[in-house]
C-alpha positions in Angstrom: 109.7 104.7 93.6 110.4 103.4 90.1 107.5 102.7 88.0 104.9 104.7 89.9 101.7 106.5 88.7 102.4 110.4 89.3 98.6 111.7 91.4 97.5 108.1 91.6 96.7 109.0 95.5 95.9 112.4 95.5 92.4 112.3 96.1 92.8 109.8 99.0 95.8 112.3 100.5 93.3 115.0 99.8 90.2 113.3 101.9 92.8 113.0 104.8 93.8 109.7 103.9 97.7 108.6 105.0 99.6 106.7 103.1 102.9 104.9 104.2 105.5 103.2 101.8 106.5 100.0 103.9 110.1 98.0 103.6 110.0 95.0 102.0 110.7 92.9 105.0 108.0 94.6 107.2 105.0 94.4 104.4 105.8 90.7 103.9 104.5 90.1 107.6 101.2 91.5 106.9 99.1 90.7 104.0 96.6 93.7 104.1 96.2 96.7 105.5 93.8 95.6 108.2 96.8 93.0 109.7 99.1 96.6 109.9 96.2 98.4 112.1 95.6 95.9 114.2 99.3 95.3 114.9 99.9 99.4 115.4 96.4 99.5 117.7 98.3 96.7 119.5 101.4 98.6 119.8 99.4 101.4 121.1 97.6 99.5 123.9 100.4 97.8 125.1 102.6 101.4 125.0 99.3 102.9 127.0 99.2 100.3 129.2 103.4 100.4 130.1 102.8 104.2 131.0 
């Protein structure tokens, strides 16, 4: 991760906050991190419901 700001996180990472570096490809399909959550809780549901 060129250009990054060394701690710039820590106190989210600290208050239990996770953070997950994204491809390119698969953060160009969702514009914020609301569009990601919904998509995983949908992935979830549908795993849930397969079982």
């Amino acid at each position: 991760m060129e250009g990054g700001v060394r701690g710039k996180y820590v106190e989210q990472c600290r208050a239990g906050t996770n953070l997950v570096l994204l491809d390119a490809d698969v953060a160009q399909a969702f514009p914020n991190d609301a569009a990601v959550n919904e998509a995983l809780r949908m992935l979830i549901r549908l795993h849930s419901a397969s079982n």
